[in-house]
PDB file of N, CA, C and O in Angstrom, chain B, residues numbered from 101:
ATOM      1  N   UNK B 101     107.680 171.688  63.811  1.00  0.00           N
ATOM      2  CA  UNK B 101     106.473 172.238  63.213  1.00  0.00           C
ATOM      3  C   UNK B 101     106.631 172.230  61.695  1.00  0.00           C
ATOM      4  O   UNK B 101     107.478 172.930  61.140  1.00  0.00           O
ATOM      5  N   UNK B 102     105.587 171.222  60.868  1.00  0.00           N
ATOM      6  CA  UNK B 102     105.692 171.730  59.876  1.00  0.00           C
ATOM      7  C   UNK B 102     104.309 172.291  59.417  1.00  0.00           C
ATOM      8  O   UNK B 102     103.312 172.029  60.089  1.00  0.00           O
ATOM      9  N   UNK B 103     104.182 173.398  57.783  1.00  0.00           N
ATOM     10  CA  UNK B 103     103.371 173.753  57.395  1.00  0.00           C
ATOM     11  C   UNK B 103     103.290 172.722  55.832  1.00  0.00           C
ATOM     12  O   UNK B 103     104.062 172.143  55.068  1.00  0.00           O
ATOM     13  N   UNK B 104     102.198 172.909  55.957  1.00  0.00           N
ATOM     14  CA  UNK B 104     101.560 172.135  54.500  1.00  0.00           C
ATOM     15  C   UNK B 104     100.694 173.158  53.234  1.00  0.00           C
ATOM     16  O   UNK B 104      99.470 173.294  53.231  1.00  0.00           O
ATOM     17  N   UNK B 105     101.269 173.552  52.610  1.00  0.00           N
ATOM     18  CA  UNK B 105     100.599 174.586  51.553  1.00  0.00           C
ATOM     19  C   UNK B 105     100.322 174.722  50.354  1.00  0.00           C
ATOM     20  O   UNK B 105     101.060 173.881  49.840  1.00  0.00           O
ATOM     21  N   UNK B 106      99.787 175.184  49.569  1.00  0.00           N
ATOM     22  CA  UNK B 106      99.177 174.819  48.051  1.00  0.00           C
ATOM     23  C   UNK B 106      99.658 175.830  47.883  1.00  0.00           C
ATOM     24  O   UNK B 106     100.353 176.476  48.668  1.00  0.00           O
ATOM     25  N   UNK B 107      99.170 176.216  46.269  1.00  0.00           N
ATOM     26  CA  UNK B 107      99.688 177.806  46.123  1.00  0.00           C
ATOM     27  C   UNK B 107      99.067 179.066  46.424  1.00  0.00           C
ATOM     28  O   UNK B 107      99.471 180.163  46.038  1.00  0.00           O
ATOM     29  N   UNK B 108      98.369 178.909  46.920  1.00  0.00           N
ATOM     30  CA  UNK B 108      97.747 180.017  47.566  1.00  0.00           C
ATOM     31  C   UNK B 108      97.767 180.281  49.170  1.00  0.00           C
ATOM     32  O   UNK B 108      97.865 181.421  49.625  1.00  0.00           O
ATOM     33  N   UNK B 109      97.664 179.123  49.985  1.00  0.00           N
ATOM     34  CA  UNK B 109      97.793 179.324  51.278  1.00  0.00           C
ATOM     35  C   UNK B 109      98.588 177.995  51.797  1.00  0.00           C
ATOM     36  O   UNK B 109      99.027 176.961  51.294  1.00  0.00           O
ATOM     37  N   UNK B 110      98.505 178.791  53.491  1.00  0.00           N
ATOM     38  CA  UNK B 110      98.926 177.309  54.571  1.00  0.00           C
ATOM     39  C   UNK B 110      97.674 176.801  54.634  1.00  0.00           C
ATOM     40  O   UNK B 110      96.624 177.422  54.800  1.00  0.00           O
ATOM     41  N   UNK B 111      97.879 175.355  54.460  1.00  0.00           N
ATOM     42  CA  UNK B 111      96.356 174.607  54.391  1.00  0.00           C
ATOM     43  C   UNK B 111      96.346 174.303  56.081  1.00  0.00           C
ATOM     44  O   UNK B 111      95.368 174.485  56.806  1.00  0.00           O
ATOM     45  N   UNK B 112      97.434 173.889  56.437  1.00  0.00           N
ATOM     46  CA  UNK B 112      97.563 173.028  57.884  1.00  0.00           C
ATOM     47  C   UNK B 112      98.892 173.338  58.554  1.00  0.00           C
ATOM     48  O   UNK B 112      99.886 173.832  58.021  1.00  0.00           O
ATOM     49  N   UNK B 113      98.735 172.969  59.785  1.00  0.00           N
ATOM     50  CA  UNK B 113     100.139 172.840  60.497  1.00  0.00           C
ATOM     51  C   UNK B 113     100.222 171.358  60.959  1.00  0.00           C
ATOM     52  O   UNK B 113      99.155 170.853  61.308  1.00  0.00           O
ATOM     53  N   UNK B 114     101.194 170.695  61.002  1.00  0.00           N
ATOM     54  CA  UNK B 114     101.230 169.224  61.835  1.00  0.00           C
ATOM     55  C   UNK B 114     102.727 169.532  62.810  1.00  0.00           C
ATOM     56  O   UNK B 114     103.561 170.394  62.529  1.00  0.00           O
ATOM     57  N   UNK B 115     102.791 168.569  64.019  1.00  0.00           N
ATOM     58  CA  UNK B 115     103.770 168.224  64.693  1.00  0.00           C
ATOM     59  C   UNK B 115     105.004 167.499  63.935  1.00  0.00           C
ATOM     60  O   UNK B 115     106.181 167.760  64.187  1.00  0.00           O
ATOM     61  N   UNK B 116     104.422 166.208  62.623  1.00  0.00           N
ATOM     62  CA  UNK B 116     105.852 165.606  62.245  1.00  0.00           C
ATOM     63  C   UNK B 116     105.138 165.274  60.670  1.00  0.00           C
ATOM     64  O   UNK B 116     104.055 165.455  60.112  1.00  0.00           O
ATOM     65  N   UNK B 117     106.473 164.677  60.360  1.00  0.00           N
ATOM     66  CA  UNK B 117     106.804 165.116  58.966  1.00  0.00           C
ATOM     67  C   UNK B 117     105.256 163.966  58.277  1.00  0.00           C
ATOM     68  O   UNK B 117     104.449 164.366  57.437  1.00  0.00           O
ATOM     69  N   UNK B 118     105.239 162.932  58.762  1.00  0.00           N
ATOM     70  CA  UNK B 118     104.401 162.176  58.805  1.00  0.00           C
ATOM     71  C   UNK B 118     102.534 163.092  58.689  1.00  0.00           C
ATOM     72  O   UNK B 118     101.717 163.200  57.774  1.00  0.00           O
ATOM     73  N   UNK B 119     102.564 163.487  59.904  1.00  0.00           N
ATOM     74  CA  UNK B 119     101.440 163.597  59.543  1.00  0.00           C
ATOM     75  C   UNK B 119     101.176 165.070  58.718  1.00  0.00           C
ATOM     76  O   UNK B 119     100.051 165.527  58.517  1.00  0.00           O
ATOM     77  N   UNK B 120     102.041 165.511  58.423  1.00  0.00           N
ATOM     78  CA  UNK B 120     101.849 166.446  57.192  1.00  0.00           C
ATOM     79  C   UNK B 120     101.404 165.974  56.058  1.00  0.00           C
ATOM     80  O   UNK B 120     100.373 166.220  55.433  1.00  0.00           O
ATOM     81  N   UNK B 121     102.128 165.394  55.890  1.00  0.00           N
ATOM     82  CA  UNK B 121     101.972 164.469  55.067  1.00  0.00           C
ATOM     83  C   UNK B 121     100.254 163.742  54.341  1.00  0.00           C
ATOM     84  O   UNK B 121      99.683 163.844  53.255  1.00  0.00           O
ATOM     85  N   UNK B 122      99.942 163.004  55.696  1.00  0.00           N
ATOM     86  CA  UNK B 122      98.735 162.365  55.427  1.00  0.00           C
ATOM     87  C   UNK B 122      97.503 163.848  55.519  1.00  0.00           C
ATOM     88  O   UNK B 122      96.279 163.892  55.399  1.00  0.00           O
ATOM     89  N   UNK B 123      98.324 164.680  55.726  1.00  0.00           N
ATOM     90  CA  UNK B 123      97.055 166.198  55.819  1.00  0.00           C
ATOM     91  C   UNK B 123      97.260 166.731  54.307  1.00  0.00           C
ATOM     92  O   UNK B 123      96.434 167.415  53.703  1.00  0.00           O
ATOM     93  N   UNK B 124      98.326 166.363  53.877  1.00  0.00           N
ATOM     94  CA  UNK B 124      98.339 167.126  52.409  1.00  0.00           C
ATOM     95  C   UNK B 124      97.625 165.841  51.261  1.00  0.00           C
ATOM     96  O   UNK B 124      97.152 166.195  50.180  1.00  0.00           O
ATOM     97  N   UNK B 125      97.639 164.617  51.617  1.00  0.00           N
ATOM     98  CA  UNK B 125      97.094 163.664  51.083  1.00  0.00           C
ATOM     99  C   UNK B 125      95.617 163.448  50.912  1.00  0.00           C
ATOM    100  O   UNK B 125      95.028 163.307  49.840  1.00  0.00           O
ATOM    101  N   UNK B 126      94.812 163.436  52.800  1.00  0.00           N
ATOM    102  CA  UNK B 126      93.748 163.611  52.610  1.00  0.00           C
ATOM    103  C   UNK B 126      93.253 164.956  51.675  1.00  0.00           C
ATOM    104  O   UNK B 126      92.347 164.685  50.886  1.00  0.00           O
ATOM    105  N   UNK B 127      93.766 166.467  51.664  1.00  0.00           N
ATOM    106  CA  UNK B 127      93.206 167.284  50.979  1.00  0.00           C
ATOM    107  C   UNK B 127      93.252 166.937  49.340  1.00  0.00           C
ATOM    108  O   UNK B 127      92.544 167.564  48.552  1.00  0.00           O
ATOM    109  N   UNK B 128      94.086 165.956  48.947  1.00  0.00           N
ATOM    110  CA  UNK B 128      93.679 166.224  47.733  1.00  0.00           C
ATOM    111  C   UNK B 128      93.014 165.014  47.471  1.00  0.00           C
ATOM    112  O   UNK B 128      92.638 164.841  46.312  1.00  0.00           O
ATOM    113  N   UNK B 129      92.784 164.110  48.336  1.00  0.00           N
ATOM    114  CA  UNK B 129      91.338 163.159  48.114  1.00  0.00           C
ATOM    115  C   UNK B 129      90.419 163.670  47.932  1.00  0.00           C
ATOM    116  O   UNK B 129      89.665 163.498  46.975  1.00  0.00           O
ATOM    117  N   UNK B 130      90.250 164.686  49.159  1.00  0.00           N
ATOM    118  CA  UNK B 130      89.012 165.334  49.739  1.00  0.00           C
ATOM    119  C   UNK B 130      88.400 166.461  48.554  1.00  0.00           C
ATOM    120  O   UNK B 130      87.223 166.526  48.199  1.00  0.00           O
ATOM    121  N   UNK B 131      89.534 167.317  48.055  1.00  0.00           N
ATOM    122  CA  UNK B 131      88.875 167.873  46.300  1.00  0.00           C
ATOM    123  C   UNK B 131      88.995 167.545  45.525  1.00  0.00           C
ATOM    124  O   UNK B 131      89.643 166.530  45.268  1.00  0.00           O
ATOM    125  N   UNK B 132      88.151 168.587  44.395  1.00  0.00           N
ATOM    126  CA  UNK B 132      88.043 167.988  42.884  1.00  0.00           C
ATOM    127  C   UNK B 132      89.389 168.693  41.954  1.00  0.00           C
ATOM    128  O   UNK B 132      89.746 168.592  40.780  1.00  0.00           O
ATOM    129  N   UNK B 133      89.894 169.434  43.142  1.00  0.00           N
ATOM    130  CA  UNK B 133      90.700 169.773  42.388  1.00  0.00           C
ATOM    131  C   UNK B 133      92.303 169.712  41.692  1.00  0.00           C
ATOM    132  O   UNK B 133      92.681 168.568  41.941  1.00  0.00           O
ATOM    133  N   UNK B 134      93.176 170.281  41.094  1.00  0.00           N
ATOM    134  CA  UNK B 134      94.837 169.570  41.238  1.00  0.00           C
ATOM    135  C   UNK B 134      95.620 170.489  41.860  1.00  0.00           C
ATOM    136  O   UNK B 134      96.400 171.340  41.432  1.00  0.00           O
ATOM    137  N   UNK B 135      95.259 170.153  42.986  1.00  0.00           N
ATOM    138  CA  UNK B 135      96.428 171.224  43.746  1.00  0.00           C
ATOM    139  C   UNK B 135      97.179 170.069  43.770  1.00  0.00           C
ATOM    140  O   UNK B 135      96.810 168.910  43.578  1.00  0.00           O
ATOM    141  N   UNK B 136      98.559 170.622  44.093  1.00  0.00           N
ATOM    142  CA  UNK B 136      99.494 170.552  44.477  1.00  0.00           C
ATOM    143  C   UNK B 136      99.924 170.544  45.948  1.00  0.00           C
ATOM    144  O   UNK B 136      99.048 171.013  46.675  1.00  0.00           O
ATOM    145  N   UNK B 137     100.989 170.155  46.562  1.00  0.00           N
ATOM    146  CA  UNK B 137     101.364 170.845  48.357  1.00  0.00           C
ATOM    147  C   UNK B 137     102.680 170.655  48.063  1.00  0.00           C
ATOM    148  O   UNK B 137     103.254 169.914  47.265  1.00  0.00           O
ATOM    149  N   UNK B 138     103.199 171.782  49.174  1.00  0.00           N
ATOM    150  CA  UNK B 138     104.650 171.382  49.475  1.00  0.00           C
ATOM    151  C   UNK B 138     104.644 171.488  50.843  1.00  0.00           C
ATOM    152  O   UNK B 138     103.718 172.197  51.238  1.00  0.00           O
ATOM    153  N   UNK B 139     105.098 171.197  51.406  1.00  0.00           N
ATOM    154  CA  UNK B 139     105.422 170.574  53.322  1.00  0.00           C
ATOM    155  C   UNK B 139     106.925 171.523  53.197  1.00  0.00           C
ATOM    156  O   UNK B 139     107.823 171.366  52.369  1.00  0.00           O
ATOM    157  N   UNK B 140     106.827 172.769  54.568  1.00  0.00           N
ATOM    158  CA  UNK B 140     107.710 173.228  54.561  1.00  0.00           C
ATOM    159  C   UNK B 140     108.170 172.979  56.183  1.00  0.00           C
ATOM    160  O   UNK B 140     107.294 172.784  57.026  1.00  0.00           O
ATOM    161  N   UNK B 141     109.345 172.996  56.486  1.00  0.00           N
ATOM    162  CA  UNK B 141     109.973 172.691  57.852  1.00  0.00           C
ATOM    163  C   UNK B 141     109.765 174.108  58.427  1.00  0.00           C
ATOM    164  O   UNK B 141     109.324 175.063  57.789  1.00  0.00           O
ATOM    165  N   UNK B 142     110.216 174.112  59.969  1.00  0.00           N
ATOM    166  CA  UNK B 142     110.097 175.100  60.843  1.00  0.00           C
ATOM    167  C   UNK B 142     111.405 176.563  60.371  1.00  0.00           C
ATOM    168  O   UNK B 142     111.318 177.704  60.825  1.00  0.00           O
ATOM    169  N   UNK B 143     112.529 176.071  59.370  1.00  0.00           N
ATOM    170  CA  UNK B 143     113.484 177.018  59.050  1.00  0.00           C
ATOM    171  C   UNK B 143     112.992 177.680  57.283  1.00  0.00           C
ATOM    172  O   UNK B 143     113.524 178.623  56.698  1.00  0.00           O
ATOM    173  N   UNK B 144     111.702 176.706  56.730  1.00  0.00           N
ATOM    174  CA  UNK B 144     111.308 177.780  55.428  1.00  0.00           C
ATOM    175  C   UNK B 144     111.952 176.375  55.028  1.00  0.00           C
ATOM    176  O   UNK B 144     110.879 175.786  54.896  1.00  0.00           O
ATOM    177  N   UNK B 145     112.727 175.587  54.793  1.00  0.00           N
ATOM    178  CA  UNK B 145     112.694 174.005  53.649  1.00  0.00           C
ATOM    179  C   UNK B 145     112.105 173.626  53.560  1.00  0.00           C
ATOM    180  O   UNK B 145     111.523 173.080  54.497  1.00  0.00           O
ATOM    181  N   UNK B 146     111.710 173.574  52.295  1.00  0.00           N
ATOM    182  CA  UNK B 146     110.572 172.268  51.737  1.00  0.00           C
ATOM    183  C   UNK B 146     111.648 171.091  51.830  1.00  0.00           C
ATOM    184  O   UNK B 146     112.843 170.955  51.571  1.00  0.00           O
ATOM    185  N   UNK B 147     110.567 170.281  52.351  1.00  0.00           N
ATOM    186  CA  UNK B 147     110.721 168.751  52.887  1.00  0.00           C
ATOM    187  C   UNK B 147     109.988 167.668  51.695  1.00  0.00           C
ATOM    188  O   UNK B 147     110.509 166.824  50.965  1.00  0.00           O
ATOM    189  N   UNK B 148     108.741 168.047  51.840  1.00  0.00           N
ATOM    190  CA  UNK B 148     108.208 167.232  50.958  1.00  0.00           C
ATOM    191  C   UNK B 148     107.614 167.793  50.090  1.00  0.00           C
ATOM    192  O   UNK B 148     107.477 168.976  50.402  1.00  0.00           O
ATOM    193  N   UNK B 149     107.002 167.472  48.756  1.00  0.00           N
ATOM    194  CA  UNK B 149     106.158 167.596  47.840  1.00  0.00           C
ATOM    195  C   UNK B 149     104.944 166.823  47.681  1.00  0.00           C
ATOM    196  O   UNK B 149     105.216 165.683  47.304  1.00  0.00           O
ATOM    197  N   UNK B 150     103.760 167.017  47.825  1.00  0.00           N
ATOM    198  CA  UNK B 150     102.741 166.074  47.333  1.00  0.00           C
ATOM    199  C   UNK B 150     101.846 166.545  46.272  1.00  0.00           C
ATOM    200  O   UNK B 150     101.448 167.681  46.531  1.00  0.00           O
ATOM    201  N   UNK B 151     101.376 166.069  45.142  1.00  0.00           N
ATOM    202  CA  UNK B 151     100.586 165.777  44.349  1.00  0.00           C
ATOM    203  C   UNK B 151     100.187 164.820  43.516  1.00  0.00           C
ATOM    204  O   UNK B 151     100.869 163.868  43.138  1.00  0.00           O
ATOM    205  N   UNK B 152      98.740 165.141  43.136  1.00  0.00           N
ATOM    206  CA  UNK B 152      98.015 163.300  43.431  1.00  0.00           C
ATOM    207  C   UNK B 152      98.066 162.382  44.172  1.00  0.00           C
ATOM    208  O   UNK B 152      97.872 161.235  43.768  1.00  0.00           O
ATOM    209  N   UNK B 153      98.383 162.710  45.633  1.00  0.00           N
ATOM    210  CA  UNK B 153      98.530 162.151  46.985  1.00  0.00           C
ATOM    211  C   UNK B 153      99.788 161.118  46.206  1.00  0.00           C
ATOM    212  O   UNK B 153      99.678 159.892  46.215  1.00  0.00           O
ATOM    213  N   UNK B 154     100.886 161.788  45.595  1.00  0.00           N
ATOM    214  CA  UNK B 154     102.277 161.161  45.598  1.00  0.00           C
ATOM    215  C   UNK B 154     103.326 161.952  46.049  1.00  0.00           C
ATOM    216  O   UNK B 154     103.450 163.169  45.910  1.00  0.00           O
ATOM    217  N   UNK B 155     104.032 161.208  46.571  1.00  0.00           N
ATOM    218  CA  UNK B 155     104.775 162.403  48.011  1.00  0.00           C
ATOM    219  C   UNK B 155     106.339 162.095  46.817  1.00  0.00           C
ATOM    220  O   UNK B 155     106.533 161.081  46.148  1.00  0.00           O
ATOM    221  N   UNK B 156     107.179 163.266  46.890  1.00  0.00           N
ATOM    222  CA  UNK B 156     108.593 163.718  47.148  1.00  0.00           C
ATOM    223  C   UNK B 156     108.712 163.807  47.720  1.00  0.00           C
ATOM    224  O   UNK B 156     107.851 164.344  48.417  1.00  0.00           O
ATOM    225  N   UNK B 157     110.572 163.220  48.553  1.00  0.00           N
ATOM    226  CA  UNK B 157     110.818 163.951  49.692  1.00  0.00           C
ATOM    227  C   UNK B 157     111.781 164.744  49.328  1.00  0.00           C
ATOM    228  O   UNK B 157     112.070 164.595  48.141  1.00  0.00           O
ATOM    229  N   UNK B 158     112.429 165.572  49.908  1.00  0.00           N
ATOM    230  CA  UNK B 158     113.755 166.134  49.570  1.00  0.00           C
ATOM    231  C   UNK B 158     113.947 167.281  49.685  1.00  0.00           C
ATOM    232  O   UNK B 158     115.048 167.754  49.405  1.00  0.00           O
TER     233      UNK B 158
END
C-alpha cells in the first residue's frame, strides 16, 4: 500500500509503486497548481517524490 500526498493531505492510495506514481502525475496535470507529492510506503518511507510530473525515487 502506498499513499500519495501533497502538503496538506493524502491525495490517493494505490496498490504499487507504479501506479502511485501515475496518480501523483495525473494530479498535477490535472491542476493549476505547484504542488508537489511524495509517495509514502506502507512503514511511513518516502519512496518517491513527484513534482512537475518529475518523479525521484529514493
Amino acid at each position: 500500500m502506498y499513499k500519495t500526498m501533497d502538503d496538506r493531505e493524502i491525495t490517493s492510495y494505490s496498490t504499487t509503486l507504479d501506479e502511485a506514481i501515475r496518480s501523483a502525475r495525473g494530479a498535477w496535470w490535472n491542476g493549476s497548481d505547484e504542488r508537489s507529492f511524495m509517495i509514502v510506503n506502507a512503514s511511513g518511507s518516502t519512496v518517491a517524490y513527484v513534482k512537475r510530473a518529475q518523479v525521484t525515487r529514493g
